[in-house]
N, C-alpha and C positions, 0 to 999 in steps of 0.2 A: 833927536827925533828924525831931524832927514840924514840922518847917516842911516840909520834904521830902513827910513822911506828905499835908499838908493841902494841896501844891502837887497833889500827886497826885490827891487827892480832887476839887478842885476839878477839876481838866482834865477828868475822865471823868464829871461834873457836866454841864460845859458840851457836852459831845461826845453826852452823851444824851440834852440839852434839844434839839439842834442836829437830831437822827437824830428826836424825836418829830416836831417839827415838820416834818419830810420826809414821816416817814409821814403825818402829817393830813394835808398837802394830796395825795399821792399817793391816800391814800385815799379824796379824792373822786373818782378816776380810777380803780375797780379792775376797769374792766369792760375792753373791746377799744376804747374811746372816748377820745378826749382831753377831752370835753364831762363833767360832773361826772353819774355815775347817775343822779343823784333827780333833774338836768331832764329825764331820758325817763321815770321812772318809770312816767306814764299810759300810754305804750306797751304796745302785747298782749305780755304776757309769752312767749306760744306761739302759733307761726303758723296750728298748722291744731287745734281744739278742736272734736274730734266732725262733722268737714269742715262748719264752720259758716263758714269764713270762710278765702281763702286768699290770697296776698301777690302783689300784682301787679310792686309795681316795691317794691326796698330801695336807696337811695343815698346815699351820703353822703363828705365828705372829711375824717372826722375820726378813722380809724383810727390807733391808736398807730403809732409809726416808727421806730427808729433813727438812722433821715438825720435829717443835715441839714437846716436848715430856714432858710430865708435870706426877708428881707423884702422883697421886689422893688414891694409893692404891697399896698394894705390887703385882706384876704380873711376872709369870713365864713365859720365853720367851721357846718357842719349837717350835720343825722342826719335822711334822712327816708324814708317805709315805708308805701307806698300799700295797702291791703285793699279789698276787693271784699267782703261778706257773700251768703252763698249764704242765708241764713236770714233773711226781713228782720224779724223778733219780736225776735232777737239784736241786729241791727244795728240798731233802735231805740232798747231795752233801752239799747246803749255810747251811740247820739244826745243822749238824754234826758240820761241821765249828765253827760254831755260838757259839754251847753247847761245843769245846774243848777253845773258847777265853774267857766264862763265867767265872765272878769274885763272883757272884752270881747266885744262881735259885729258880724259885717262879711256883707256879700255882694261877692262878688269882682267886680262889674260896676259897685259903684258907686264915690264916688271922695271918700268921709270917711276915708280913709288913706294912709298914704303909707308903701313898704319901706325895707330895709336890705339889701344884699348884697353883693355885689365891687364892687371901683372899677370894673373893666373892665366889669365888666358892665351896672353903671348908667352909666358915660360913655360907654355905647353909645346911653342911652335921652337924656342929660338933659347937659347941660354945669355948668361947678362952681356958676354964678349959679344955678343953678336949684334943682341940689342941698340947697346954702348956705340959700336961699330956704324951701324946704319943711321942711327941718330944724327951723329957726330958729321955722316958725309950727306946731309940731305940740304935743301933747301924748305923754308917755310912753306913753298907752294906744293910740295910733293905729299903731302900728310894727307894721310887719308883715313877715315874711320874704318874700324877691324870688324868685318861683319862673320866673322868666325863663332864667336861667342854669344850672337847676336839671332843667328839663321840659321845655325844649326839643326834646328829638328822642324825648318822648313825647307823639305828637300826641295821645292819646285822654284826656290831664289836660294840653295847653297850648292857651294862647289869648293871642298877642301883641298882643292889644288890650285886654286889663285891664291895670291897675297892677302887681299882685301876677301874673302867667302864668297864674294859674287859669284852667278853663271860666267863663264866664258865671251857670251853675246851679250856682254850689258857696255855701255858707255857710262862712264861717271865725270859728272862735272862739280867742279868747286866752285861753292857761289860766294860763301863769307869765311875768312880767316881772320884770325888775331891771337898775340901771346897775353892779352888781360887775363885775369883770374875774373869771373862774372858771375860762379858761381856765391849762395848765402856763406859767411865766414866760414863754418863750423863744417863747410865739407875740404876747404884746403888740405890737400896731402903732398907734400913732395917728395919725388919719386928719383931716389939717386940714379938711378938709369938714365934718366931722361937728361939733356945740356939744359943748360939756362934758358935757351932761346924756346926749348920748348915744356917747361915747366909747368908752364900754366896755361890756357887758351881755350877757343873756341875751332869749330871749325861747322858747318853745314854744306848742303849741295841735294842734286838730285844723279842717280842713274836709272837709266832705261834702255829697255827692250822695245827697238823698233818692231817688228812681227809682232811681238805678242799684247802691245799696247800697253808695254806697264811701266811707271814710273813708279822708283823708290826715293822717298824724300828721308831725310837723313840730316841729322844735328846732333854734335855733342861736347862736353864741357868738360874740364877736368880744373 
């Protein structure tokens, strides 16, 4: 009988360590995202604050889902959420912020960096040698998300002659990097293009258009 007892104990041991561990990693997911909260965190919590600022473009592919999910091809999951500041003391105010939490800083026109984004979309720009090539000579800090694929059929934030799709006049800064995998298991893809170092990660930031008062927040996951 207590071997019974202690067999018993044991199972619902094992079955409650097995459920905790679900929850921690579920609970870096407990928003509408597959992407883990605290990489958007710096995002405006509320779109319109005393109509100082209002949302031009929200897009992204990383809404929770049900389906199926099949790996056809390596794809970069992002969350990104364009504002316009109608207040420019405000939209300073977040700039300043912004440029003292930067881990990095770039201007979208010139070309000390090099992106990350869908296969298809970069073997639209760049064939595997080149890929392979750029990868291989970068540093972690120079990664930046590929807004080609992203802004495309928003002309008033694309420009298919930078690196990154930005305008010409945007600053972009890097606010969090890391090579974890953070995405749920089941989107893992590895992408022989890419070195070890950058296989798997995160990366987030903001760029802006001083003049025109707009900041573009930006996060994404592979």
């Amino acid at each position: 009988m207590n071997k019974f007892v202690y067999f018993v104990l044991a199972f619902f041991i094992v079955i409650s360590s097995c459920m905790r561990k679900a929850d921690d990693q579920e609970g870096k997911t407990k928003g509408k995202y597959i992407i883990p909260d605290s990489l958007y965190s710096f995002f405006p919590e509320k779109d319109f604050v005393f109509n100082k600022k209002r949302v031009k473009i929200k897009t992204n592919n990383a809404e929770k889902t049900n389906l199926p999910y099949y790996k056809y091809e390596f794809a970069i999951t992002f969350y990104v959420k364009i504002y316009q500041y109608r207040d420019k003391s405000y939209f300073l105010e977040h700039k300043k912020s912004y440029v003292n939490q930067s881990i990095n800083k770039f201007k979208s026109d010139e070309n000390d960096y090099f992106v990350l984004g869908s296969e298809r979309d970069l073997f639209s720009r760049y064939d595997t040698l080149e890929l392979k090539e750029k990868y291989m000579n970068l540093n972690k800090c120079d990664l930046l998300l590929d807004f080609h694929g992203i802004l495309k059929d928003h002309s008033d934030f694309y420009n298919p002659n930078t690196i990154c799709g930005l305008p010409k006049n945007y600053k972009i800064l890097k606010l969090i990097s890391g090579n974890e995998f953070v995405l749920p298991k089941k989107y893992k893809n590895d992408w022989e293009v890419l070195p070890d170092k950058f296989k798997h990660g995160y990366l987030g930031g903001v760029a802006y258009n001083v003049k025109k008062h707009i900041i573009i927040y930006w996060v994404a996951a592979w």
